[in-house]
C-alpha positions in Angstrom: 0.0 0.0 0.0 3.0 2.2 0.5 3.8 2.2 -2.8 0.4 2.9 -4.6 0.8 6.5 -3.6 3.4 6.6 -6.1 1.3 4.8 -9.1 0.4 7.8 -11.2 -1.4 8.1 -14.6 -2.4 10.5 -17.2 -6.2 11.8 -17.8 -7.4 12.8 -20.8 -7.2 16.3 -18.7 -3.5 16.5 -19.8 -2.9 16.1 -15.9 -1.2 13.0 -14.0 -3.3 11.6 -11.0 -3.3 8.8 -8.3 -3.9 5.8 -10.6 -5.6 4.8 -6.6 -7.6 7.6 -6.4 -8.4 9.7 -9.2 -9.5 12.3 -7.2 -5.8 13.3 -6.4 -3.6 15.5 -8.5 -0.5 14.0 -8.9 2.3 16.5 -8.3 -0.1 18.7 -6.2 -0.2 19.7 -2.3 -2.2 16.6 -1.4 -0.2 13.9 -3.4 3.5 15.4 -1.9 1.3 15.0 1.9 0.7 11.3 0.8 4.4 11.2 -0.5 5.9 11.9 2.5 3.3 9.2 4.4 4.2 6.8 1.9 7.8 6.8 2.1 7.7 7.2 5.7 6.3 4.6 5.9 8.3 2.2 3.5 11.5 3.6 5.4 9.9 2.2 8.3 8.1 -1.2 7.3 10.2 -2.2 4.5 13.7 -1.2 5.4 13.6 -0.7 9.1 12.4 -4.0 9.1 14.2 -5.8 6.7 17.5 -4.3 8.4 16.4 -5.7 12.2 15.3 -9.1 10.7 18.2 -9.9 8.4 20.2 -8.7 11.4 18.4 -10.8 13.8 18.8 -13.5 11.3 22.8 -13.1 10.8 23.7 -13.2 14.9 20.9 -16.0 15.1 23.9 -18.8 15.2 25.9 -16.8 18.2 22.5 -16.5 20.1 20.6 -19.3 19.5 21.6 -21.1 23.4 19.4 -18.0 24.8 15.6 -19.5 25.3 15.0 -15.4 25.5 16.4 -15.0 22.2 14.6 -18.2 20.3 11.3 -17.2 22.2 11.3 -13.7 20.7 12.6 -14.4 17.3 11.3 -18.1 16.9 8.5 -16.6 14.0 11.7 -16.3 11.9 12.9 -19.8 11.8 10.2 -22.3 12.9 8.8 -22.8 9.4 12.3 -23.1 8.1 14.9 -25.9 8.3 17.8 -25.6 9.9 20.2 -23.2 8.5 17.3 -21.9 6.3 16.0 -18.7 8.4 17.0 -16.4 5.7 14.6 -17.5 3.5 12.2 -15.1 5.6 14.0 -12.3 3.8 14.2 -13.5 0.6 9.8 -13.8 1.0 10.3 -10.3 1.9 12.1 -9.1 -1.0 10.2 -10.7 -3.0 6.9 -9.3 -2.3 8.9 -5.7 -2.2 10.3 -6.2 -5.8 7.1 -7.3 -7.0 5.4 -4.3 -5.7 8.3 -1.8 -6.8 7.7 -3.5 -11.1 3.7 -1.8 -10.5 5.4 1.7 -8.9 8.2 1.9 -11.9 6.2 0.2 -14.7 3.4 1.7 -16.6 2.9 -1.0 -19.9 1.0 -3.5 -18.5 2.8 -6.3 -20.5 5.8 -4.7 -19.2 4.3 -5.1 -15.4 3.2 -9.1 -15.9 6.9 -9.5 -17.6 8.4 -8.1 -14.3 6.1 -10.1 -12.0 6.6 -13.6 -13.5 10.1 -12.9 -13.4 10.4 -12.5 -9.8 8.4 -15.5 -9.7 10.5 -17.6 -11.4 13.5 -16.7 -9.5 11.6 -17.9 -6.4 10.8 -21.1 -8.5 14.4 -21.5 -8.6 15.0 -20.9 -4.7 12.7 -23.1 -3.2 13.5 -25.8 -5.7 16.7 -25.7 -5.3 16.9 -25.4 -1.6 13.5 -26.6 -0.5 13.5 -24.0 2.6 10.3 -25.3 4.4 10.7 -27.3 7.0 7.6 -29.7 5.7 8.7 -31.1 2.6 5.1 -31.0 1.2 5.1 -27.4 1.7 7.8 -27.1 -0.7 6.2 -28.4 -3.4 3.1 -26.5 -2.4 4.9 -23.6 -2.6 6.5 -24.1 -5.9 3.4 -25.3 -7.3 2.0 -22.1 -6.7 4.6 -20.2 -8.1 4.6 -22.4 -11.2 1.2 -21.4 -11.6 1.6 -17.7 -11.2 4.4 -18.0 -13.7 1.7 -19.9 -16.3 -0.9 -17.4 -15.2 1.2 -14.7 -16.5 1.7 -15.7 -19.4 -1.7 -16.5 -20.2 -2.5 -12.8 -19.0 -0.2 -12.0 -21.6 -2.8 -12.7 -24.5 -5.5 -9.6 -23.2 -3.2 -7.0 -23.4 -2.1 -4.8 -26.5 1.1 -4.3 -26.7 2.1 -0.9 -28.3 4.1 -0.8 -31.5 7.3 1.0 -29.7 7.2 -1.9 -26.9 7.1 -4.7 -29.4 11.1 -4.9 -28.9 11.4 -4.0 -25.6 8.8 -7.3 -24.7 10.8 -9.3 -27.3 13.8 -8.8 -25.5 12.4 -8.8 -21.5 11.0 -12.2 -23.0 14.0 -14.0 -24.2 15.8 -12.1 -20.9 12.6 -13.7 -18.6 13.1 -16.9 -20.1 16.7 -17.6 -20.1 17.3 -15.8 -16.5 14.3 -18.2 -15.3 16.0 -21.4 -17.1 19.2 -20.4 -15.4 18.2 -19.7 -11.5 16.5 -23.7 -12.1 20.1 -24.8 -13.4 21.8 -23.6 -10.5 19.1 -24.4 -8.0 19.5 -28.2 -9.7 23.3 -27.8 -9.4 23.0 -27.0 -5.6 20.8 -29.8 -4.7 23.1 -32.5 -6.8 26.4 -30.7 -4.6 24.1 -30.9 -1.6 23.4 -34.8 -1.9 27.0 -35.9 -2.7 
């Protein structure tokens, strides 16, 4: 929600507004008030966050003998296996980077492109390290990414693409596709170093 505020489109007006509310000017008093809010507040739930977890998460090994410490912090690493905490953050950044393709994006084909993606890089992680302490919950989990990944693509068919972004998709495509094929290879290449 943080980052809607900055989602802004043009009107047939000639002037930009809140593609959230249409009511608000874009560049006006009201929308620099919601600015402020919104960064504010992705200072403070996205980074100041992200910075105390992934800390928590790097001193976790030096700390773990204190009950104190695995009481408090225990939401991090319960659903993970051991040695696997940090997957909390890459879940994080992963539903931040998905956001941020909607914020800096405005060709809708452009903003599927981006999200299967970051899809398909998780694909590779949890295949390749199956984080989740339940092994059934892995393949849950990348079943579901699978399908977002498929129902992408099949979005792709409804949308026009312009004539000036017929290159620009060519290439994200070919980039999507062999990025995706090569975060699975190396995912594949962990788990055969892992077993032997």
């Amino acid at each position: 929600a943080a980052f809607t505020v900055m989602v802004c489109s043009g009107n047939p007006s000639g002037k930009s507004t809140l593609l959230a509310d249409r009511s608000v000017l874009c560049l006006e008093d009201d929308w620099f008030a919601m600015l402020v809010v919104g960064i504010l507040s992705i200072l403070f739930w996205c980074i100041g966050f992200g910075v105390l977890f992934t800390y928590v998460i790097i001193i976790a090994p030096k700390r773990w003998d204190s009950e104190a410490f695995r009481v408090r912090w225990a939401f991090l690493f319960v659903k993970f296996r051991k040695g696997f905490g940090w997957f909390s953050i890459a879940v994080v950044v992963k539903g931040i980077m998905t956001n941020i393709g909607f914020v800096f994006l405005s060709d809708p084909l452009l903003q599927i492109y981006w999200t299967v993606f970051i899809m398909a890089i998780q694909c590779g992680l949890i295949a390749g390290f199956r984080p989740w302490r339940i092994m059934a919950l892995n393949l849950a989990d990348l079943v579901s990414h699978l399908s977002l990944v498929s129902l992408g693509f099949l979005l792709t068919w409804f949308v026009e693409p312009e004539a000036a972004m017929d290159s620009t998709v060519q290439a994200l495509s070919i980039i999507n596709s062999i990025l995706a094929i090569f975060v699975c290879l190396m995912a594949g290449v962990y788990v055969v170093a892992m077993q032997t």
